[in-house]
DOSERO-30383 format. One record per residue (C-alpha): residue number from 1; x, y, z. Coordinates in Angstrom, 1 decimal. Each point is the difference from the previous one (the first is absolute). Example, Ala and Ser with C-alpha at 12.3 -4.5 7.8 and 13.67 -1.06 7.14 Angstrom:
% DOSERO-30383
SITE  seq       x       y       z
SITE    1    12.3    -4.5     7.8
SITE    2     1.4     3.4    -0.7
% end
This chain:
% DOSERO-30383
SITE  seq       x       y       z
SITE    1    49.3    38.2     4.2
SITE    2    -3.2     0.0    -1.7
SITE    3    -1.9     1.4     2.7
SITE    4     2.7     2.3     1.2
SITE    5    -0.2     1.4    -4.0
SITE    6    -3.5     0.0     0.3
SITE    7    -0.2     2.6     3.0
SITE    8     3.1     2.2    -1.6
SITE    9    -2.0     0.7    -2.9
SITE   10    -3.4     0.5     1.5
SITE   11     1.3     2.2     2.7
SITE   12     2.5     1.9    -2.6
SITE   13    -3.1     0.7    -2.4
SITE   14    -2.2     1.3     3.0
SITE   15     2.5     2.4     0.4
SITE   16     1.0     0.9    -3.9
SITE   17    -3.4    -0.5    -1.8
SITE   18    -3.3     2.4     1.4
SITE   19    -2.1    -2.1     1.8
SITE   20    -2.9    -0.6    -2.9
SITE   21     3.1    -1.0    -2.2
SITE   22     1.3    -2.9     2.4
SITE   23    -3.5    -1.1     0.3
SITE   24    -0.3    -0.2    -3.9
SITE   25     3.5    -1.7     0.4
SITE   26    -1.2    -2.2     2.4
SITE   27    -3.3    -1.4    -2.3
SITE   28     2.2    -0.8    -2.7
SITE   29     1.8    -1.8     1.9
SITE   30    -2.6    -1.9     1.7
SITE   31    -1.1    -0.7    -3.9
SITE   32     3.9    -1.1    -0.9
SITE   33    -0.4    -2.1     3.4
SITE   34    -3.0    -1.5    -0.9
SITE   35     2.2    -1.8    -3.6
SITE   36     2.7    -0.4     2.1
SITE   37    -1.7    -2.5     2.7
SITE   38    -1.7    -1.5    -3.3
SITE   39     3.7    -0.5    -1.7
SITE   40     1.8    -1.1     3.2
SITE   41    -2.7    -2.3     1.5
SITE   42    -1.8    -2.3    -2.8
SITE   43     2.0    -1.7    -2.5
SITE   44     3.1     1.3     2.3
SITE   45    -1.6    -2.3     3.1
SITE   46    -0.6    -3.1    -2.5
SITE   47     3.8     0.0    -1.3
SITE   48     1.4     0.2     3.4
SITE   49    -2.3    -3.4     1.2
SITE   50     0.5    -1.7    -3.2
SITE   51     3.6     0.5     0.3
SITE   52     0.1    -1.0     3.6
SITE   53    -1.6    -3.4    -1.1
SITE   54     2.6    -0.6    -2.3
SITE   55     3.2     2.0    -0.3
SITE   56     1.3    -2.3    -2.5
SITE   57    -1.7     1.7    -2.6
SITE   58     0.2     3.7     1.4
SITE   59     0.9     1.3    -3.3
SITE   60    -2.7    -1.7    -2.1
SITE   61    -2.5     1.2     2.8
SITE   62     1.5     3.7    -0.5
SITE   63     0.0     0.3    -3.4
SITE   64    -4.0    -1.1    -0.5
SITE   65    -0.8     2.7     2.8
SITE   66     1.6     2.8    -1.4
SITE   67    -1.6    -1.1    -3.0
SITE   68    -3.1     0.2     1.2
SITE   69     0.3     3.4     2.2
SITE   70     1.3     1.8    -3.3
SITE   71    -3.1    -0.8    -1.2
SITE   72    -2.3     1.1     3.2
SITE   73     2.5     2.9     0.2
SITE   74    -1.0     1.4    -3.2
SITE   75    -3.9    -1.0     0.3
SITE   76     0.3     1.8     3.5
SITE   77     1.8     3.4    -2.2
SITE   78    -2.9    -0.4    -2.5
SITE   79    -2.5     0.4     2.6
SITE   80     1.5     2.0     2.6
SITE   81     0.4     2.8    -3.1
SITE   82    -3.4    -0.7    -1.2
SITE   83    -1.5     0.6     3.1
SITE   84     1.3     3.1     0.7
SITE   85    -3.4     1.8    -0.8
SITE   86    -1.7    -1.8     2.3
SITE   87     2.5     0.7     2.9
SITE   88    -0.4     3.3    -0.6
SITE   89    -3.6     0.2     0.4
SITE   90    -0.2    -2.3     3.1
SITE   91     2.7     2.0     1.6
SITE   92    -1.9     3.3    -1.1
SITE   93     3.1     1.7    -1.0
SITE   94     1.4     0.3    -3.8
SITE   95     3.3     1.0     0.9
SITE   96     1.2    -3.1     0.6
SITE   97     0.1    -1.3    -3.7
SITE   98     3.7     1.1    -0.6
SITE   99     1.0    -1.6     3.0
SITE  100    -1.6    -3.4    -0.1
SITE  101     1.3     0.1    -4.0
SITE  102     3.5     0.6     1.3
SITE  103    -0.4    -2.6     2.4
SITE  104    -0.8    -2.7    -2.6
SITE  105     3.8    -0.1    -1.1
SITE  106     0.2    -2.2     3.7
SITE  107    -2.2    -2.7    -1.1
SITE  108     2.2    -2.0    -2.2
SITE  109     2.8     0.7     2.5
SITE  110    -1.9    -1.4     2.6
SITE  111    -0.7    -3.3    -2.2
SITE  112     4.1    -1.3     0.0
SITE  113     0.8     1.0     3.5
SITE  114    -2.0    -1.8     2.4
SITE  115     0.4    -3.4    -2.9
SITE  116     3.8     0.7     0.8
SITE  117    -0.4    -0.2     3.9
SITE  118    -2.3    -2.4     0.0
SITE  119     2.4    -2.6    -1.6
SITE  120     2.2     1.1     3.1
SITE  121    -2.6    -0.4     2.3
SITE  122    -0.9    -4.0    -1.2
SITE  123     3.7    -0.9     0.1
SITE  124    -0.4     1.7     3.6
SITE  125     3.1     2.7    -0.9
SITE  126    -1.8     2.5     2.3
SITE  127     2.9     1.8     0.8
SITE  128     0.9     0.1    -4.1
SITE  129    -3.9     1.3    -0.3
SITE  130     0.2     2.7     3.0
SITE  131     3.5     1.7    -2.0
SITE  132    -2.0     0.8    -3.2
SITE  133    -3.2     0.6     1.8
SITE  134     2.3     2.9     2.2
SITE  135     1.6     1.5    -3.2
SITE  136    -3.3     0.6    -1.3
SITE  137    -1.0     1.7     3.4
SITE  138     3.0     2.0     0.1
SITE  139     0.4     1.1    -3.6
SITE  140    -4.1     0.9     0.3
SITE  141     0.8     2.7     2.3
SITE  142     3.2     1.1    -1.8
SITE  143    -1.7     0.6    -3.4
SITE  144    -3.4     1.2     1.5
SITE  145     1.3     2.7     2.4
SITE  146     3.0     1.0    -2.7
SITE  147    -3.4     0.6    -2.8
SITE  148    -1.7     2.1     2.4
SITE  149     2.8     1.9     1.2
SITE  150     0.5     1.0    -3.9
SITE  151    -3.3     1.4     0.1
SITE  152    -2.1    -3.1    -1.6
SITE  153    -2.1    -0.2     2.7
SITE  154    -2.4    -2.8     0.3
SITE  155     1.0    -1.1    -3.5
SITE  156     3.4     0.0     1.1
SITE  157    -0.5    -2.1     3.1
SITE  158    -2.2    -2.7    -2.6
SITE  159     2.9     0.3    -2.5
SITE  160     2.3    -1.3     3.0
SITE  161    -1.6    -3.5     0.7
SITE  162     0.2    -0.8    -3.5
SITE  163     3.6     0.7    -0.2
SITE  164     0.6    -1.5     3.4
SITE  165    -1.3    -3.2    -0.8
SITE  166     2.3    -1.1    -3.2
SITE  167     3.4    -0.7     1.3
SITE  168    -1.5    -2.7     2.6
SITE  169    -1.6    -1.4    -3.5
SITE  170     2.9    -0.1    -1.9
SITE  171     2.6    -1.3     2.8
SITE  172    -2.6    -2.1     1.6
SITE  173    -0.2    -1.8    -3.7
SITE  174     4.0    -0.9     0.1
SITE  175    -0.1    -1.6     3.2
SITE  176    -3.0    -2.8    -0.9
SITE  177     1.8    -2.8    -1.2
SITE  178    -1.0    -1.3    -3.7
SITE  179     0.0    -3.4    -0.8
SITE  180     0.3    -2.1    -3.0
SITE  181    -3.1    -2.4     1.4
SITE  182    -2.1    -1.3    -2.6
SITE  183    -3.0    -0.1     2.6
SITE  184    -3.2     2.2    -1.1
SITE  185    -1.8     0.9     3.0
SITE  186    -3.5     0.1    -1.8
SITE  187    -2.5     3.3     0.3
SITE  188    -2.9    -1.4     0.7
SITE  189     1.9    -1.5     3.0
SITE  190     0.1     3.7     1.2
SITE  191    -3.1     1.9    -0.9
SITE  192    -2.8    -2.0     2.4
SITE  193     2.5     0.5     2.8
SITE  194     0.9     3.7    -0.9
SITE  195    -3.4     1.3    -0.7
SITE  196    -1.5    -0.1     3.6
SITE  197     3.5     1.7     1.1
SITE  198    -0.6     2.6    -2.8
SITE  199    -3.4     0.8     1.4
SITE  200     1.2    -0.2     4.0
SITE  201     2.9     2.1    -1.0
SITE  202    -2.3     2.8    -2.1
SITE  203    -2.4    -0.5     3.7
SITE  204     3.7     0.8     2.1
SITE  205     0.8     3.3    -2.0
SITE  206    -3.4     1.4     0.2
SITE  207    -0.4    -0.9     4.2
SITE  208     3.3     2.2    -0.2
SITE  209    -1.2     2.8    -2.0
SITE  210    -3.7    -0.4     0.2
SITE  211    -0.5     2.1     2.5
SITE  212     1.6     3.4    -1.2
SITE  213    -1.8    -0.3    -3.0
SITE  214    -3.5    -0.4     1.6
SITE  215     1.3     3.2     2.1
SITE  216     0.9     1.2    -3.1
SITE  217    -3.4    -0.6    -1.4
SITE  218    -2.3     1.5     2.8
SITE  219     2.1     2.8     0.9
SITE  220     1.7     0.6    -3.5
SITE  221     1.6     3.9     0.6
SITE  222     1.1    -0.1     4.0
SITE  223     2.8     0.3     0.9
SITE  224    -0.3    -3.2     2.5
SITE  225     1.0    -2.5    -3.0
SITE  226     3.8     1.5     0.8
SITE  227    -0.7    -0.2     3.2
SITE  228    -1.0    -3.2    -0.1
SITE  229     2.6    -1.5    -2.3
SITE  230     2.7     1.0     2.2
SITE  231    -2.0    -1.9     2.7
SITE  232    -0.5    -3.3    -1.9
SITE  233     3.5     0.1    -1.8
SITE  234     1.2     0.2     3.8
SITE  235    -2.4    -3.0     1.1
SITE  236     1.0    -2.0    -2.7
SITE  237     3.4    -0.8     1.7
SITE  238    -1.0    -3.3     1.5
SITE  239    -1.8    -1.1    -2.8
SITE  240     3.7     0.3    -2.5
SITE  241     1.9    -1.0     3.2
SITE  242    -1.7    -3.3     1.0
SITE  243    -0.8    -0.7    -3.9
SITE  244     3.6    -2.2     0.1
SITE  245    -1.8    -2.5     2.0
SITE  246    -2.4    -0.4    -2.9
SITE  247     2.7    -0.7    -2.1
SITE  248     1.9    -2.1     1.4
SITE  249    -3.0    -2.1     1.3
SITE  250    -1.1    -1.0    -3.6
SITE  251     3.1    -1.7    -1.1
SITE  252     1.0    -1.5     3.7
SITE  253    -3.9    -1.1     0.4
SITE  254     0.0    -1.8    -3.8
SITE  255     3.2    -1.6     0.5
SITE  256    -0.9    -1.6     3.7
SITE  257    -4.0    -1.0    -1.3
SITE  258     2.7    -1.7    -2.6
SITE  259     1.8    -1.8     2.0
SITE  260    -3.2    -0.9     1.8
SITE  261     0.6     0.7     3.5
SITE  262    -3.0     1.6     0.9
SITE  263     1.8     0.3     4.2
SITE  264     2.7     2.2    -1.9
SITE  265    -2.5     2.1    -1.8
SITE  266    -2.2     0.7     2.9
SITE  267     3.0     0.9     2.4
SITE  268     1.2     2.5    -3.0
SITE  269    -3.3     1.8    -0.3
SITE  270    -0.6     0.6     3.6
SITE  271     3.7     1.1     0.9
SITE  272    -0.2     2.4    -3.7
SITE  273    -3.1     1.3     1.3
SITE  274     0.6     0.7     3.3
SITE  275     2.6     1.7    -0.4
SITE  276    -1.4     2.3    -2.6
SITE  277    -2.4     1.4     2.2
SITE  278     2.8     0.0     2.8
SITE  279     1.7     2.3    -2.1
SITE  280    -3.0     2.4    -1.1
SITE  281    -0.4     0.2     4.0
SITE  282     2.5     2.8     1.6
SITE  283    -0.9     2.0    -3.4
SITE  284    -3.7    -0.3     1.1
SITE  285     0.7     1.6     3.5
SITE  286     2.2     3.2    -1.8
SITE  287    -3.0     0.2    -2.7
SITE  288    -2.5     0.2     2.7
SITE  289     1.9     2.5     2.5
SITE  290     1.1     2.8    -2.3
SITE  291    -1.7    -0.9    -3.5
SITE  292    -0.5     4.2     0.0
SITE  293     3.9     0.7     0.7
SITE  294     1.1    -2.6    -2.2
SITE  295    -1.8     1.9    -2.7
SITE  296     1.1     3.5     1.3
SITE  297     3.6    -1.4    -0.4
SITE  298     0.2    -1.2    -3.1
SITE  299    -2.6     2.4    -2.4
SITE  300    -1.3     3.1     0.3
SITE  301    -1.9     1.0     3.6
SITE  302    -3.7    -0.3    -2.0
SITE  303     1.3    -3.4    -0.6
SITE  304    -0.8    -0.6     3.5
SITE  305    -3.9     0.1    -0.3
SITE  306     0.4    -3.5    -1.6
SITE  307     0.9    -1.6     3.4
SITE  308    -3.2    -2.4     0.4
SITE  309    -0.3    -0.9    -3.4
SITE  310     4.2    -1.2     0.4
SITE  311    -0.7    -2.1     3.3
SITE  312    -3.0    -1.7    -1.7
SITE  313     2.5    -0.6    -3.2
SITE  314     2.7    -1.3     2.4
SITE  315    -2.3    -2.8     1.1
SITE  316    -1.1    -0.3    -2.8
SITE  317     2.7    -0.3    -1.9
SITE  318     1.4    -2.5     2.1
SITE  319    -3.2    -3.0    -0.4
SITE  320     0.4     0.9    -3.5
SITE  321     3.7    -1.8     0.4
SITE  322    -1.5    -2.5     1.7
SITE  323    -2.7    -0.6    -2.6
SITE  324     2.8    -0.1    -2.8
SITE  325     2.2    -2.6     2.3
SITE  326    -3.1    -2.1     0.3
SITE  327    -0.7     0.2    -4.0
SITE  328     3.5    -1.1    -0.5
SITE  329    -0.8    -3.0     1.9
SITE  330    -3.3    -1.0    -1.7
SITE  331     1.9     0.5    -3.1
SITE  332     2.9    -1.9     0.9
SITE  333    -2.1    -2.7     0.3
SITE  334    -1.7     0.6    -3.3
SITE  335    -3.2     1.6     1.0
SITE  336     0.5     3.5    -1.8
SITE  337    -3.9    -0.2    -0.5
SITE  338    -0.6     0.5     3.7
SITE  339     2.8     2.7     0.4
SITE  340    -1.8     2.1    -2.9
SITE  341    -3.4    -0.9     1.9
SITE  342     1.5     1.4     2.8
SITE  343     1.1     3.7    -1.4
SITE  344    -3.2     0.2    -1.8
SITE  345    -1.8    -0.1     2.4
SITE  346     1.7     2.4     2.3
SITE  347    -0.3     2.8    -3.3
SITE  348    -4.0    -0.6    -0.1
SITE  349     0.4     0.8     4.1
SITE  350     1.4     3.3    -0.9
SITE  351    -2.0     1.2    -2.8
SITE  352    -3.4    -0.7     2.1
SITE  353     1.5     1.7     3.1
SITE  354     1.5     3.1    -2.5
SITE  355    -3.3     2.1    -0.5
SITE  356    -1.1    -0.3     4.1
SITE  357     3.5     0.9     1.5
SITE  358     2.1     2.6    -2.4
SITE  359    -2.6     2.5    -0.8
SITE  360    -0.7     1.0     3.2
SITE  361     3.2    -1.1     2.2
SITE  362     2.5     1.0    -2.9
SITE  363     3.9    -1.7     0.4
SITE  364    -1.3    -1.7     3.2
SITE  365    -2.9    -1.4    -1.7
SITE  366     2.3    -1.7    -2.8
SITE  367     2.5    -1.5     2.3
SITE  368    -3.2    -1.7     2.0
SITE  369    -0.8    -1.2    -3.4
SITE  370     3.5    -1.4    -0.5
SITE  371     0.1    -1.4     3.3
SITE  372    -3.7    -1.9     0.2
SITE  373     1.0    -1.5    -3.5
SITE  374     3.5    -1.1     0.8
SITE  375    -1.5    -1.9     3.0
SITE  376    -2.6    -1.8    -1.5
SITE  377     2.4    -1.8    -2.7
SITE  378     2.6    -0.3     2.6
SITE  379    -2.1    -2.1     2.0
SITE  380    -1.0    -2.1    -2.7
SITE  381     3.3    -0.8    -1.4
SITE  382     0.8    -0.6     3.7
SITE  383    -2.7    -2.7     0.4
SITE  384     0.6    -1.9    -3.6
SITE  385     4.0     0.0     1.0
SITE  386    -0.9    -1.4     3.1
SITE  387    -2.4    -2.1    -1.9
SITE  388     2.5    -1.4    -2.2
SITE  389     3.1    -0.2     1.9
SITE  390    -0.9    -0.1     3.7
SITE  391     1.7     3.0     0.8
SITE  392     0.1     3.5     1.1
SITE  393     2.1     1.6     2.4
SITE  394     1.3    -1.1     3.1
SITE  395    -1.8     1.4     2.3
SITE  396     2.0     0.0     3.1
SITE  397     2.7     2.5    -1.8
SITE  398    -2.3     1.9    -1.7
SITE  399    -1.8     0.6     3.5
SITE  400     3.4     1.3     1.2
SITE  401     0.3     2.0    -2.7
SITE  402    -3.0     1.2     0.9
SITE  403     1.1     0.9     3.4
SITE  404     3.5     1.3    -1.0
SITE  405    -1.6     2.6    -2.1
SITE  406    -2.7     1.2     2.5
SITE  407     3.4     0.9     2.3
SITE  408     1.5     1.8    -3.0
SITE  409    -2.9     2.0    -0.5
SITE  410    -0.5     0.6     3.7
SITE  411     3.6     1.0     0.2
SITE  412    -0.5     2.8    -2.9
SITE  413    -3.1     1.1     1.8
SITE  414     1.4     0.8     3.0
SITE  415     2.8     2.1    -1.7
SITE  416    -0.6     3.9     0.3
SITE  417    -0.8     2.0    -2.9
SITE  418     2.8     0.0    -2.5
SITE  419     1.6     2.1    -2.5
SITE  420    -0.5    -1.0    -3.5
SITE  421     3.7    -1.3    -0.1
SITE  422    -0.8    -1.5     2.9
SITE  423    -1.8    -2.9    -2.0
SITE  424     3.5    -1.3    -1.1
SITE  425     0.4    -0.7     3.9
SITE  426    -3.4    -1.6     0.5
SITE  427    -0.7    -2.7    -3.1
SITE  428     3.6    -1.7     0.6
SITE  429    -0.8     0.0     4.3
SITE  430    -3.4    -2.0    -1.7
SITE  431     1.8    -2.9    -1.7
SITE  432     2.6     0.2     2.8
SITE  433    -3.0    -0.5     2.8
SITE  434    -1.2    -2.3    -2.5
SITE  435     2.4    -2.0    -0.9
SITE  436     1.3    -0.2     3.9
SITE  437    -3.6    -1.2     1.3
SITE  438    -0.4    -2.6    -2.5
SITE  439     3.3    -1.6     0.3
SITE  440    -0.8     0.1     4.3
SITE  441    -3.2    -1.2    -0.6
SITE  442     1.2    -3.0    -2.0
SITE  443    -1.5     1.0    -3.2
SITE  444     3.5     0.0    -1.9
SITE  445     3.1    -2.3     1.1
SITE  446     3.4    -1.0    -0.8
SITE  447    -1.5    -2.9    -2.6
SITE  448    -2.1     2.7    -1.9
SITE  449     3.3     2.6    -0.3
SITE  450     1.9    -2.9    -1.5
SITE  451    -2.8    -0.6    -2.5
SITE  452    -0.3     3.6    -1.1
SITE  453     4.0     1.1     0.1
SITE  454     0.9    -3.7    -1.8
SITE  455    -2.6     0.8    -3.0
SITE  456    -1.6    -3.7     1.1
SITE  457    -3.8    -0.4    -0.2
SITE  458     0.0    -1.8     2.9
SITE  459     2.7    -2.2     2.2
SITE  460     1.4    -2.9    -2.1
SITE  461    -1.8    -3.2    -0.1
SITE  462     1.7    -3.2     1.8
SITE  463     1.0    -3.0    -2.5
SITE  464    -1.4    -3.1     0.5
SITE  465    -2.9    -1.9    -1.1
% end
């Protein structure tokens, strides 16, 4: 739902807004972002481990978190409006003060909700977290599109994530259950853990929205920053989609390194990962076969001119899922030091590669930029999980993955030219060659299907000693 939301309002505002609005639209939302991933990922990632540990004391856990986000929430406000000025400046363009002033009303917001889910997430309520996490989604592209319809504009569409966002606070808030427990679950339990998280979370948003605002720096009045944020709103996809392994590996990691069966862990990280990549895969072979129609059918036909920077994004995209799934694991285990080492080091990869690729190669230049940074922390947090836990992937099913999506790709390349429509025909025969392949070649069996329809993480456990 989130991503589905995500594409009706970028493609809607393609079409509603001129295209030097939606790109104005689609900075202050990359700035918004940027807060968001802050909000969502620090403190957020701490309550959800520490409640995991010990679910006993959810509610004493909750209520010094939320404390404590209040507090970076309105530091983060304080800042955010403060530095204003120097946004505009960097970003060459003074029309966006109004904007990134409106935008300010969402910090604050953005504080309680991801607290609220979080306690869902360390009691492992996923499916309790997903509802308010979709009505946020939906009612985002309710109030947004209503706003601009009404003539509002860009303010209007900024005006609608605010009001989307406060029923899932407020219902959310009745269904945590309060108890009378005496227990203080102390602050300066929280802060050493959360700070690292603060930092990797601040290094997330900005690997997710660094790159249209270098664009935006080098080339600050072309019209290729629309262009290009319909391309890397569109590549994100992966990224949101395969996110829920993130989330769920933190809590389900914590709770096994527990329970200290380090076999149990490993198996968990190596199935998890697996088949997060299994799933980017059939996407991967659509993205890579039509990344100009894809564009052409869903924005306007300049739109289309963005078609190498999306497959770059695409892949991209997709490691940067990885890397957060690897973070998760590092932090599970209570290493949020090497996670933030990790994201740090893949920003410092991008700025150094910014000034030699997007001057002169423009939207394909930053998505190289994107890419070679993405890979170098994703290989790093790949070799300290493996490090740490013994484990990876299993190779043998990600090597028929492999081969499953080299026949879905060779399947869509062999099709004639097609009708624009015609892509609605062409990315479900993907995942249907996909899908097919794998399960022929013994990648997927009867044993995983019952994992993934029963909910289990993995097949029960025989009794015994």
């Amino acid at each position: 739902v989130f991503i589905l939301s995500g594409y009706a309002i970028h493609v809607s505002l393609a079409h509603l807004l001129l295209p030097l609005e939606y790109g104005l639209f689609g900075v202050i939302l990359g700035m918004v972002t940027v807060v968001r991933v802050l909000l969502g990922s620090g403190i957020s990632q701490a309550t959800s481990r520490f409640i995991a540990h010990d679910e006993e004391h959810a509610y004493a856990i909750f209520r010094t978190s939320r404390r404590a986000q209040r507090f970076l929430a309105l530091a983060i406000t304080a800042l955010y409006i403060g530095g204003i000025p120097l946004w505009i400046r960097y970003l060459n363009d003074p029309t966006l003060a109004p904007y990134l002033l409106l935008s300010a009303v969402l910090v604050p917001l953005m504080g309680d909700h991801p607290i609220n889910m979080a306690y869902f997430n360390g009691r492992r309520m996923f499916g309790r977290q997903a509802f308010f996490i979709g009505l946020y989604s939906a009612g985002r592209f309710f109030f947004a599109i209503l706003l601009v319809l009404a003539g509002w504009k860009v303010y209007g569409a900024v005006a609608g994530f605010a009001l989307a966002i406060v029923p899932p606070i407020l219902l959310s808030r009745l269904q945590i259950h309060k108890t009378d427990d005496t227990f203080r679950f102390p602050l300066r339990s929280l802060i050493p853990f959360a700070a690292p998280l603060v930092v990797t979370s601040v290094g997330i948003s900005l690997l997710l929205n660094l790159d249209l605002l270098l664009l935006k720096h080098y080339h600050p009045t072309d019209v290729m920053i629309g262009h290009y944020t319909g391309a890397t709103n569109l590549a994100k996809s992966p990224y949101w989609l395969l996110f829920s392994f993130s989330l769920t590996l933190l809590p389900i990691v914590s709770r096994g390194i527990r329970q200290g069966n380090a076999q149990r862990v490993g198996k968990l990280i190596r199935r998890n990962l697996t088949f997060l990549l299994l799933m980017a895969l059939p996407g991967g072979a659509v993205a890579l076969n039509f990344p100009a129609e894809i564009l052409d059918l869903l924005y306007p036909k300049e739109f289309a001119s963005a078609a190498s920077a999306f497959q770059i994004l695409y892949l991209s995209m997709t490691l940067l899922a990885l890397q957060s799934a690897l973070s998760a694991c590092l932090t599970a285990k209570g290493h949020p030091v090497l996670a933030m080492t990790i994201v740090l080091m893949s920003l410092v990869t991008q700025f150094v590669a910014a000034p030699f690729l997007i001057p002169s190669l423009g939207m394909t230049g930053t998505a190289l930029g994107h890419f070679l940074a993405v890979s170098a922390g994703t290989l790093l947090a790949a070799i300290l999980v493996f490090a740490h836990f013994g484990a990876f992937l299993e190779w043998k099913r990600f090597a028929k993955g492999l081969l499953a999506a080299g026949l879905s790709w060779l399947a869509l390349a062999l099709l004639p030219p097609l009708p624009l429509w015609g892509l609605l025909v062409a990315i479900p025969l993907a995942f249907v060659v996909f899908a097919v392949a794998l399960w022929l070649l013994g990648g997927i069996g009867s044993d995983d299907l019952r994992v993934i329809t029963s909910g289990r993480r993995e097949p029960p456990r025989k009794t015994g000693n």
